[in-house]
C-alpha atoms as one frame of an Amber mdcrd trajectory, in Angstrom:
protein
  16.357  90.762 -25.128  14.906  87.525 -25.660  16.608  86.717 -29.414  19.743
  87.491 -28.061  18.965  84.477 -25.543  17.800  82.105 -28.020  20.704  82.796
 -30.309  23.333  82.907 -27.055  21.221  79.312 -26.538  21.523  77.896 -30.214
  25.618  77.824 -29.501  25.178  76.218 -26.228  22.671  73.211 -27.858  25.790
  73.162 -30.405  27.966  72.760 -28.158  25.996  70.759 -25.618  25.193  68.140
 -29.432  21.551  68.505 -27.706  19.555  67.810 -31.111  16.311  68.300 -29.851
  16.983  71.349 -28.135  18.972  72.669 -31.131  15.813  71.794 -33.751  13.765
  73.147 -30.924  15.534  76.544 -30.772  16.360  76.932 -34.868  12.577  76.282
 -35.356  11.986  79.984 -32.797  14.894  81.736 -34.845  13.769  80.958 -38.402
   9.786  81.823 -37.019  11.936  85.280 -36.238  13.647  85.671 -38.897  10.416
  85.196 -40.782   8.797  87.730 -38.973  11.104  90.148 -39.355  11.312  89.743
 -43.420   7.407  90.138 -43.308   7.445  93.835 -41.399  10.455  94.724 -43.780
  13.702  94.270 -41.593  11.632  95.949 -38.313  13.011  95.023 -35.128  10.395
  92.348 -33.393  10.009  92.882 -29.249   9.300  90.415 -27.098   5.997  90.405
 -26.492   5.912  89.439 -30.624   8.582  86.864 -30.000   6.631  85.570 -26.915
   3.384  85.186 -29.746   5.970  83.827 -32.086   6.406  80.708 -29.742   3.317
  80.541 -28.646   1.981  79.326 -32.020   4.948  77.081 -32.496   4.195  75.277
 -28.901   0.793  75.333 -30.317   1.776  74.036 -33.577   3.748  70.959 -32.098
   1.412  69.943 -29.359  -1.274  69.310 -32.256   1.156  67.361 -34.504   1.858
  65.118 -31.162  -1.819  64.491 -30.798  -2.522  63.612 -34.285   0.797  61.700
 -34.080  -0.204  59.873 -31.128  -4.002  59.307 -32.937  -1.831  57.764 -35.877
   0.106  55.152 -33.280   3.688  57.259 -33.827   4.586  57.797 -30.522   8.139
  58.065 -31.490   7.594  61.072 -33.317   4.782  62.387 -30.815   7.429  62.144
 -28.312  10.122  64.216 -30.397   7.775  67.023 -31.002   6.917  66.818 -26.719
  10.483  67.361 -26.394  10.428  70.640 -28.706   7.590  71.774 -26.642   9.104
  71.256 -23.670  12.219  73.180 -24.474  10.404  76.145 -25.956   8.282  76.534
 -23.042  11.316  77.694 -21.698  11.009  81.041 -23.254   7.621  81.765 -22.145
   5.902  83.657 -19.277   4.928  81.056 -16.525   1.578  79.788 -17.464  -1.030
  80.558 -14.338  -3.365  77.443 -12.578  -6.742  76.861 -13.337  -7.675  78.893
 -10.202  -5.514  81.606 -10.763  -7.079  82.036 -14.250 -10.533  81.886 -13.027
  -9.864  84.572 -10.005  -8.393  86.805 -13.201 -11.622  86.345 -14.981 -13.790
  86.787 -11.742 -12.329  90.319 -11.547 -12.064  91.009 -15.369 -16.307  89.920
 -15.157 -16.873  92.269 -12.454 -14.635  95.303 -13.999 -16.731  94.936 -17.340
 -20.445  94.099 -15.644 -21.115  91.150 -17.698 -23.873  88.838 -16.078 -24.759
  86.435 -19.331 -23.279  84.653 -21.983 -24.330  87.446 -24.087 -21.326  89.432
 -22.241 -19.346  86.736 -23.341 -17.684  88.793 -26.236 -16.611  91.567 -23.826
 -15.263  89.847 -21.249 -13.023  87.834 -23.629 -11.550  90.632 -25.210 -10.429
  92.120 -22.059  -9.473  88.211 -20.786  -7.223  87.784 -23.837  -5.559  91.046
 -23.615  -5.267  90.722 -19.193  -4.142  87.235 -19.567  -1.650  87.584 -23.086
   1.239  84.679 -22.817  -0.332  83.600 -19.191  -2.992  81.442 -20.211  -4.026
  79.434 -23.471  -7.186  80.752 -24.965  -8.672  77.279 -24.781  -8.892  77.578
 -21.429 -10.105  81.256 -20.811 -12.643  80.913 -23.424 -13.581  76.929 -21.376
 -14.243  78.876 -17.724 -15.571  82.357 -18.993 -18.140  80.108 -20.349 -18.426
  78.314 -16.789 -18.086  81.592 -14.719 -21.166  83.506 -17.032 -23.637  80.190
 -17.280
């Protein structure tokens, strides 16, 4: 299970006095933890987990751009690092073209042939391409692919 690999990987950053990946890997825990306390001390999968980082990769590529907007690059660069090190734990994000021959099919499977399809086809997208692909970018070629 994937919190039994963080946690086995929060002694090795110990051990290993890696500080980012340590702050990196306490950050996914206590998001856990958190998650857990709010369904009531329900075990969370990994799929959940796999959301859970999602929104803390998300989280710390924003601060690095507004970081990097403010002339911090120091502390753009730290919160790189976490991102870098918590990609670890997710699915292998898919190309550009591998994304857009998804949504190709997806289009096709749900007959959309306007932007008024738009809605449909992103529901299924999101759902087909969960973990894979940032929503950014699905939402960026569906838009492409239906114009």
């Amino acid at each position: 299970m994937l919190e039994d690999i963080i946690q086995q990987d929060i002694k090795a950053a110990m051990l290993a006095k890696d500080s980012v990946a340590l702050a990196s890997v306490r950050a996914i825990k206590a998001a856990i933890l958190l998650a857990k306390t709010a369904e009531n001390g329900k075990p969370v999968d990994d799929a959940e987990i796999v959301k859970i980082i999602q929104k803390l990769v998300k989280q710390r590529k924003e601060s690095a751009e507004i970081y990097s907007q403010q002339n911090r690059p120091e502390l753009a660069d730290n919160e790189l690092a976490e991102v870098a090190v918590m990609e670890r734990y997710l699915p292998k994000q898919l190309s550009e073209a591998e994304i857009e021959e998804a949504l190709k099919g997806i289009i096709a499977q749900v007959g959309a042939t306007s932007m008024a399809d738009m809605g449909k086809v992103m529901g299924t997208a999101t759902k087909a391409l969960a973990g894979q692909a940032d929503g950014k970018v699905i939402s960026a070629l569906v838009r492409k692919l239906l114009a």
